[in-house]
SERO-4910 file (N, C-alpha, C, O; in steps of 0.05 Angstrom, whole numbers):
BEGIN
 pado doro    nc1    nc2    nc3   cac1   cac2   cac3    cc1    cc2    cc3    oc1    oc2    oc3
  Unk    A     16    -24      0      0      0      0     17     25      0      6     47      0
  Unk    A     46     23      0     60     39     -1     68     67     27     76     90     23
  Unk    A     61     53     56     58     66     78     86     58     88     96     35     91
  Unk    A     97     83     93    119     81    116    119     64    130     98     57    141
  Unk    A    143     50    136    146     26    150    155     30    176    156     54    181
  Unk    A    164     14    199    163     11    221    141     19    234    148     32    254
  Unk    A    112     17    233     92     15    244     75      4    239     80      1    215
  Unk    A     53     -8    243     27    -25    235      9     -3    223      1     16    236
  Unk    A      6     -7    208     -7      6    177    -31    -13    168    -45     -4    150
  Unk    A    -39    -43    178    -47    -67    159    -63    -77    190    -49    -73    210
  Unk    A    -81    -85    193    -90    -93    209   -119   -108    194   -126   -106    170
  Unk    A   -134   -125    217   -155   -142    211   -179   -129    230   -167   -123    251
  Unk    A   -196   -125    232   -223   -125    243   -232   -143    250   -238   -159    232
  Unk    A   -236   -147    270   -257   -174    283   -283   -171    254   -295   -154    241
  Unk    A   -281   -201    257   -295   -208    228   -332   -211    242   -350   -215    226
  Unk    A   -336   -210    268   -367   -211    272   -373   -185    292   -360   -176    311
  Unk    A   -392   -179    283   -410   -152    293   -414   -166    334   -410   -149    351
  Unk    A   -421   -192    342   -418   -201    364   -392   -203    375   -394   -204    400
  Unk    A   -364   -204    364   -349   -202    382   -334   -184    398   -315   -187    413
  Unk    A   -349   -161    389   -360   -134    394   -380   -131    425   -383   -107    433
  Unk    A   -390   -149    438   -420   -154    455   -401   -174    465   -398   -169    489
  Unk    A   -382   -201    457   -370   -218    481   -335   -204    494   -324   -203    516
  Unk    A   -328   -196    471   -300   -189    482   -294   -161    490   -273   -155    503
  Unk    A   -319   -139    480   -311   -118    489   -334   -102    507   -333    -80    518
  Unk    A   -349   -118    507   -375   -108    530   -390    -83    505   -405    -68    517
  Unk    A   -390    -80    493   -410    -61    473   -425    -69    448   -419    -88    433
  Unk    A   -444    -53    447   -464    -69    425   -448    -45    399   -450    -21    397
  Unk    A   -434    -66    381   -426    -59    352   -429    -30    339   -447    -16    347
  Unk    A   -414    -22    320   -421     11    307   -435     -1    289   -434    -24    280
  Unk    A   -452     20    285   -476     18    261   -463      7    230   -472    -10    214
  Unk    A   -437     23    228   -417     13    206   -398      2    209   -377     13    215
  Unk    A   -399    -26    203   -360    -45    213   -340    -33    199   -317    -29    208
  Unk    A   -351    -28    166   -321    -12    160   -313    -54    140   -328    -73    136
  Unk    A   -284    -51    133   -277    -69    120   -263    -81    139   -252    -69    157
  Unk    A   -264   -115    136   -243   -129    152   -208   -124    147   -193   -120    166
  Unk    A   -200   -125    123   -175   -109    122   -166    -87    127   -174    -76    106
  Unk    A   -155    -72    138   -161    -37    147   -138    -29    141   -122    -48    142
  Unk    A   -128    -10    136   -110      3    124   -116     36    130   -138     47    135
  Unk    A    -89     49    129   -101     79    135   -116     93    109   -113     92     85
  Unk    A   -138    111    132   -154    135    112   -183     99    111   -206    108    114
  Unk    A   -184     81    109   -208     58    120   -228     63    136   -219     64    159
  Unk    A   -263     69    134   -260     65    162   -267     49    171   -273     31    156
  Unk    A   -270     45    201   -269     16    216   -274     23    248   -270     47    254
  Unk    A   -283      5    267   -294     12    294   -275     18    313   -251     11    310
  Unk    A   -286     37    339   -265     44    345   -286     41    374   -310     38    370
  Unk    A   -276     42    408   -292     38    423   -281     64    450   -262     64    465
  Unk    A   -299     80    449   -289    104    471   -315    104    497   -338     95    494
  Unk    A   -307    113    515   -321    123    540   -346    140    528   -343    163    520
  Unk    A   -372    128    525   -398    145    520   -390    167    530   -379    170    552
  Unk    A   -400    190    508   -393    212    515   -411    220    537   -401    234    554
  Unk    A   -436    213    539   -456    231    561   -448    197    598   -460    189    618
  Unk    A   -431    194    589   -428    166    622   -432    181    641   -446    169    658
  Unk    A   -425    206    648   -422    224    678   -450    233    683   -459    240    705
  Unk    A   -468    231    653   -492    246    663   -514    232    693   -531    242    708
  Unk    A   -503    206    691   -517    194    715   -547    179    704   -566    169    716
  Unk    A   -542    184    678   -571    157    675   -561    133    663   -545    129    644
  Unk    A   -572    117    679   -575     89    685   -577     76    646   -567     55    640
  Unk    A   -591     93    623   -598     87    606   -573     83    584   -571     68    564
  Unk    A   -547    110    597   -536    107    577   -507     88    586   -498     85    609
  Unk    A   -499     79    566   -478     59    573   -461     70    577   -454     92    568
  Unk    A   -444     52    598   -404     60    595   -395     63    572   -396     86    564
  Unk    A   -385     47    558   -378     56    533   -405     54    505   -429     54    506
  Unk    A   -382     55    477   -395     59    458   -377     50    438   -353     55    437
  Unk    A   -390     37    424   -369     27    389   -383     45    360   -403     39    347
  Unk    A   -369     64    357   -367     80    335   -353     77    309   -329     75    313
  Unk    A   -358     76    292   -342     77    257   -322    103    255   -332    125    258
  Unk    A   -293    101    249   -276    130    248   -257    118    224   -257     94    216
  Unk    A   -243    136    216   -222    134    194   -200    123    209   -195    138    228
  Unk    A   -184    101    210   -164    103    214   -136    112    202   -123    106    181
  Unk    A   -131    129    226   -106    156    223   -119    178    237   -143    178    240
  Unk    A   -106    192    243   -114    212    262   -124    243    246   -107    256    235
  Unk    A   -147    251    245   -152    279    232   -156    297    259   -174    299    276
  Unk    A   -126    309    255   -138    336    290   -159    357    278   -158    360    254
  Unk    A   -170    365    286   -191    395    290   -178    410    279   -193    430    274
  Unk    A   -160    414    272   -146    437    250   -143    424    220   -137    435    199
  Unk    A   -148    404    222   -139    395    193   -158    409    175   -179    419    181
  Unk    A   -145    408    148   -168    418    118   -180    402    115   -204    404    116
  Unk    A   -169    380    111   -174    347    104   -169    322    115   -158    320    137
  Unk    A   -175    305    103   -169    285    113   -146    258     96   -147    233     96
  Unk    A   -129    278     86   -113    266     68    -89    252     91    -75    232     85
  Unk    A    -87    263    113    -66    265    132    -71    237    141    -58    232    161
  Unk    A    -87    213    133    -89    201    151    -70    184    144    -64    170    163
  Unk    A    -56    178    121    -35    159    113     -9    170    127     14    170    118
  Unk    A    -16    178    149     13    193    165      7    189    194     25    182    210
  Unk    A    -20    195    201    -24    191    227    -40    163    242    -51    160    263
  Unk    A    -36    149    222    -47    123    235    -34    116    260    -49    108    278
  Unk    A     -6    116    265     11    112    294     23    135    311     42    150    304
  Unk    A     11    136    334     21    160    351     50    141    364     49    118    375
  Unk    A     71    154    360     98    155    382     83    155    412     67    173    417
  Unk    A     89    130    436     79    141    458     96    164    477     88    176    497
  Unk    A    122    166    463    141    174    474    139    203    458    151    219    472
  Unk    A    132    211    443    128    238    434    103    252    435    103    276    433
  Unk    A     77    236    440     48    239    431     41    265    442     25    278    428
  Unk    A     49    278    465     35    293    490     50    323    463     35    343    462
  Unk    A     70    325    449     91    346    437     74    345    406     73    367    395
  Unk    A     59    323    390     62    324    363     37    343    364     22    340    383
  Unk    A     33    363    344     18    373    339    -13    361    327    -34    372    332
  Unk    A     -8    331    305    -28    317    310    -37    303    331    -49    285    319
  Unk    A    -40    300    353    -38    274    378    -45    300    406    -64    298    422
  Unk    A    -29    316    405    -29    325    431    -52    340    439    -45    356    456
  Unk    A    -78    343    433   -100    359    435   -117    329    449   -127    327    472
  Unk    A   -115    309    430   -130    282    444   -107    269    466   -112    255    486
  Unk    A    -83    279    458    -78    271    496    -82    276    517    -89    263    537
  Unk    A    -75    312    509    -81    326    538   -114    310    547   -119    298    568
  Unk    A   -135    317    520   -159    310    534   -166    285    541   -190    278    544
  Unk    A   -146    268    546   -152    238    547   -172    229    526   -190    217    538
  Unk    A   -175    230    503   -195    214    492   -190    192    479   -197    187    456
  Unk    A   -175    177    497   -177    140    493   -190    137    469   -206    151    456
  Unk    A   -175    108    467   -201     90    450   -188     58    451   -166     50    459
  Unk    A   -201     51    445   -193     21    440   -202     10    413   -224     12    402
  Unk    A   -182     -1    405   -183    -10    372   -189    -41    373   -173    -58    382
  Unk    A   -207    -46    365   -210    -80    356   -198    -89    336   -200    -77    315
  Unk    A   -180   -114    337   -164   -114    322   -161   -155    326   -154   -167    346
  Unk    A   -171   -169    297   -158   -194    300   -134   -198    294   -126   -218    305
  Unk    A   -120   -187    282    -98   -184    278    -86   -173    264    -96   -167    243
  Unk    A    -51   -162    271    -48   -148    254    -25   -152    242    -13   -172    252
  Unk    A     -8   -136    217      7   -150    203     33   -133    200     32   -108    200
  Unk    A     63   -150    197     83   -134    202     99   -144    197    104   -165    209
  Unk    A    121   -129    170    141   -141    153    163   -159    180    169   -156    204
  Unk    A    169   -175    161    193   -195    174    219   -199    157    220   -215    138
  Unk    A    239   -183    164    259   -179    146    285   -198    146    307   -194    135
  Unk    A    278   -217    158    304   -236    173    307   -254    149    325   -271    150
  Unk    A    292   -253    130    304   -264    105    324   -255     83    341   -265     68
  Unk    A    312   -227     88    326   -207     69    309   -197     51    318   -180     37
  Unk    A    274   -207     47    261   -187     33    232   -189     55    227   -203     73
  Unk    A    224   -175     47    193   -165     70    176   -182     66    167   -186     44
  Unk    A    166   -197     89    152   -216     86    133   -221    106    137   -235    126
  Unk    A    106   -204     95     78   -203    109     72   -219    134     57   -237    127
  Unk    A     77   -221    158     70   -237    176     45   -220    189     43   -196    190
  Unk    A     26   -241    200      3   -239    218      5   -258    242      7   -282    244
  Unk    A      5   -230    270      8   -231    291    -22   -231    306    -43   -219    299
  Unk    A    -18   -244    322    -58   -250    339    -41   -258    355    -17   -265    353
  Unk    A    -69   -255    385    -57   -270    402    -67   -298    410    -91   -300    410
  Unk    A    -55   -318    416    -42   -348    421    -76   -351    429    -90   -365    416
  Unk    A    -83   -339    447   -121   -352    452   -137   -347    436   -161   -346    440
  Unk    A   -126   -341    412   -150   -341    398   -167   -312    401   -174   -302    379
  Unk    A   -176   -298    425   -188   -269    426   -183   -241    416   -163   -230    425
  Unk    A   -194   -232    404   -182   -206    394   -167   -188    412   -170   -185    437
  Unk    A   -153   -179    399   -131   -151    415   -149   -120    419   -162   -110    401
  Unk    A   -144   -109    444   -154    -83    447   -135    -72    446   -117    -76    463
  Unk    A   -134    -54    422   -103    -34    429   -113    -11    435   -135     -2    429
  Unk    A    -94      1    451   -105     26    455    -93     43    436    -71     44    425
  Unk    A   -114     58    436   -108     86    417   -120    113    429   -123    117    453
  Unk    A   -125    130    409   -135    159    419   -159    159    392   -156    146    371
  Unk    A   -182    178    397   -194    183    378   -198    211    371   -194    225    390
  Unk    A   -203    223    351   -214    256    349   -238    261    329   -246    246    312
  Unk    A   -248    287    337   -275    291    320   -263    315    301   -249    332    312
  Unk    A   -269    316    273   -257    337    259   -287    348    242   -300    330    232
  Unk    A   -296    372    237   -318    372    221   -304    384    205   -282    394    210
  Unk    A   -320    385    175   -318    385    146   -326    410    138   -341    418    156
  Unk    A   -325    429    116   -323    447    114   -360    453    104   -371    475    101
  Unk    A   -370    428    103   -396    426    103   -416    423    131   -441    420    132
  Unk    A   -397    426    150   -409    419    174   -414    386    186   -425    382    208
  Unk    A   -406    373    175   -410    339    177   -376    335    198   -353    342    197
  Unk    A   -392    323    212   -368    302    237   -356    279    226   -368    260    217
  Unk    A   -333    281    226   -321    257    219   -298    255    230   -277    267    224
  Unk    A   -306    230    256   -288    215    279   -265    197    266   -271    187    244
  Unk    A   -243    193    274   -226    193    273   -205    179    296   -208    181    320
  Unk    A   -182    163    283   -168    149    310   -142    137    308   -137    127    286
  Unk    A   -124    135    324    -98    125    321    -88    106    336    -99    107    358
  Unk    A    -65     84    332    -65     68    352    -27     74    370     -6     80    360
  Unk    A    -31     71    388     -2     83    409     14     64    398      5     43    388
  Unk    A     44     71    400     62     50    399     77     56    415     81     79    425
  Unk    A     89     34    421    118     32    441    144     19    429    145      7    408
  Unk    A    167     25    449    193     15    432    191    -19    436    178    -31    453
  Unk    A    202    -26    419    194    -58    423    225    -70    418    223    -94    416
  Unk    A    255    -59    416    275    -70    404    283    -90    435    307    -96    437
  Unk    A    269    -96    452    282   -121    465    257   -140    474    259   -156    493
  Unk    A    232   -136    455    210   -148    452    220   -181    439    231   -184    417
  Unk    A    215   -200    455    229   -233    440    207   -232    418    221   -235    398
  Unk    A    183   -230    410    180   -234    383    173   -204    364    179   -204    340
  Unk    A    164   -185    372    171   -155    361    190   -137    353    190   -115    343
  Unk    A    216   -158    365    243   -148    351    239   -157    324    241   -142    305
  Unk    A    235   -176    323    244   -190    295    236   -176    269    250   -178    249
  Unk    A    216   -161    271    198   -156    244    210   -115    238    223   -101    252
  Unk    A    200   -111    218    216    -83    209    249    -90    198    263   -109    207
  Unk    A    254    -79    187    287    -64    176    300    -78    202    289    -81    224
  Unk    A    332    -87    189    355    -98    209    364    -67    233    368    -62    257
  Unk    A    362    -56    204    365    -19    223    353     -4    232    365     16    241
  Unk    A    334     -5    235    311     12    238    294      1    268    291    -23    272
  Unk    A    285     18    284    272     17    310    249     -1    306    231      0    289
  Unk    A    254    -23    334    230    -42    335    205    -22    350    205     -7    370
  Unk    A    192    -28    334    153    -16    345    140    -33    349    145    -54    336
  Unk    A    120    -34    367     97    -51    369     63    -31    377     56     -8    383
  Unk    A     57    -42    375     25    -20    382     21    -34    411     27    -57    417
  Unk    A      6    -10    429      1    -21    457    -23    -37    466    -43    -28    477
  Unk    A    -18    -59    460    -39    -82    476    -50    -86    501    -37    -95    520
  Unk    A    -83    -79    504    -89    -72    530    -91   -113    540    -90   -134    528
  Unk    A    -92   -104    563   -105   -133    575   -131   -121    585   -139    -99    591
  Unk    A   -145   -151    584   -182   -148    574   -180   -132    603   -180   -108    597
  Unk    A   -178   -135    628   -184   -126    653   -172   -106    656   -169   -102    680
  Unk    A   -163    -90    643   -164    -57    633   -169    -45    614   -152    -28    607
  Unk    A   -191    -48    601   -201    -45    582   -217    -15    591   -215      6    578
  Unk    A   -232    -18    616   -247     -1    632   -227     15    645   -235     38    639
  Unk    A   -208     19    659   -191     32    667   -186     48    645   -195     71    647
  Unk    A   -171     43    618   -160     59    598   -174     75    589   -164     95    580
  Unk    A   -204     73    587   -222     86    570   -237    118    588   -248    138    579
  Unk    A   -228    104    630   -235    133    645   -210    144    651   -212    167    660
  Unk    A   -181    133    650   -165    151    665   -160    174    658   -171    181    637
  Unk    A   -144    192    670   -134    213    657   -113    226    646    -94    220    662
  Unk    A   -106    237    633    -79    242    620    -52    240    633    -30    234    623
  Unk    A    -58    246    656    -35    237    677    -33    213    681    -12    204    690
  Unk    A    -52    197    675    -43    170    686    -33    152    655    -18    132    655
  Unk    A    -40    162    639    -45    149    599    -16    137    601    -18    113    597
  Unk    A      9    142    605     30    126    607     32    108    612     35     92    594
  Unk    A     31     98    643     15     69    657     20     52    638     39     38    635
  Unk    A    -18     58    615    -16     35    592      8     36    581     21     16    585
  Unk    A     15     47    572     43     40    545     61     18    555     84     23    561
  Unk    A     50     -6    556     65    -34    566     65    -49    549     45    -47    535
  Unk    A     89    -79    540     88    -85    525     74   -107    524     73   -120    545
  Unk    A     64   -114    510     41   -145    512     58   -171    511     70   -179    492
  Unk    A     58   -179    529     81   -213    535     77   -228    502     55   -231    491
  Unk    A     96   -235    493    107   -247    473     94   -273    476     84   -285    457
  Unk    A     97   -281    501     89   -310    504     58   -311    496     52   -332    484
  Unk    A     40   -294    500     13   -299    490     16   -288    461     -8   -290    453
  Unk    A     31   -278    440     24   -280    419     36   -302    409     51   -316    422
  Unk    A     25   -309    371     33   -319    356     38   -303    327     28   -282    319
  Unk    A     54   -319    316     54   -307    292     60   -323    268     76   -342    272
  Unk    A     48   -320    239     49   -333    221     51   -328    197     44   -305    190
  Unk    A     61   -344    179     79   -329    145     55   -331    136     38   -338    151
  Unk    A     50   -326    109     30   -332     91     26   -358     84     10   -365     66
  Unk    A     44   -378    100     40   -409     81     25   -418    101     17   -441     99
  Unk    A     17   -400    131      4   -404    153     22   -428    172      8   -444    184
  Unk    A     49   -430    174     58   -443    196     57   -425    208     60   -403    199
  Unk    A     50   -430    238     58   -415    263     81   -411    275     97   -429    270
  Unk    A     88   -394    289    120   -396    302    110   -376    329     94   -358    331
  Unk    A    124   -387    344    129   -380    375    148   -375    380    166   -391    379
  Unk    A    153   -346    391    180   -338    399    181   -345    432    202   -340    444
***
């Protein structure tokens, strides 16, 4: 697709509107968006209902919404930017001028994700591997989301997923350039799923942890598995 490399650009969508209702406690976005996702795609994204504090019982904790993936801030013209902002640095995010408006304001999100995909260069040419994790359940990554309106007045949500350094990750080293900085995107565990989505910007660091190697897997296109 021709996207800058060292970050996850290629990802999968949970392929049923229910595993949306078992794995993430929310009833599905009206639009799933495509199972392959790619930036400027759109596809579901899951944030803290915006009205939760109002105190009725009616409206839910969270919410699963349809957004572009890549980040469009509130200043943008367009939405061409998103083949750039699909991955926030966690280590820069609070400074970039795309990212740091949904930091300061905490606006989480969590990305559903069956898996996602990331060159393997240990051959010597790039070679598509798909990472999931080892149980079989989809990955919540965390991300950030934003609302940008259109010069027509129309909302269109928007979202990115965090990364962290990954170069002493046992199976996230391996994949990207021999030279170039290991990345991984930040993998919530299911029992903070709810934590990530109320804390607050002071606390958003916390998450940036790396997801144990031992619960993923990963696989070439001829579909053997390998375990690091």
């Amino acid at each position: 697709m021709g996207y800058k490399p060292g970050m996850c650009s290629h990802y999968q969508a949970p392929p049923s509107p229910q595993i949306y209702r078992t794995a993430f406690g929310v009833e599905p976005p009206a639009t799933l968006g495509k199972h392959d996702v790619w930036p400027g795609y759109a596809a579901g994204f899951i944030r803290r209902h915006v009205h939760a504090d109002v105190g009725d019982d009616a409206v839910p904790e969270r919410e699963a919404l349809a957004g572009l993936f890549g980040m469009v801030p509130h200043w943008a013209k367009d939405t061409r930017g998103t083949k750039y902002t699909y991955n926030a640095r966690s280590e820069t995010v609070a400074e970039k001028p795309s990212y740091r408006d949904a930091w300061r304001k905490a606006q989480h999100c969590i990305i559903p994700a069956a898996a996602i995909f990331e060159p393997d260069w240990r051959s010597g040419r790039a070679v598509p591997t798909r990472i999931e994790r080892l149980d079989g359940q989809p990955m919540g990554i965390a991300g950030l989301w934003s609302s940008w309106r259109t010069s027509q007045g129309e909302t269109v949500l928007s979202f990115t997923m965090l990364t962290l350094n990954a170069d002493t990750h046992p199976l996230m080293k391996q994949f990207h350039k021999p030279n170039d900085e290991k990345r991984m995107v930040a993998i919530l565990p299911e029992e903070r799923y709810g934590d990530w989505l109320q804390c607050g910007a002071q606390d958003s660091m916390d998450f940036m942890q790396p997801y144990p190697a031992e619960r993923l897997q990963a696989s070439a296109p001829s579909g053997h598995h390998q375990l690091f």
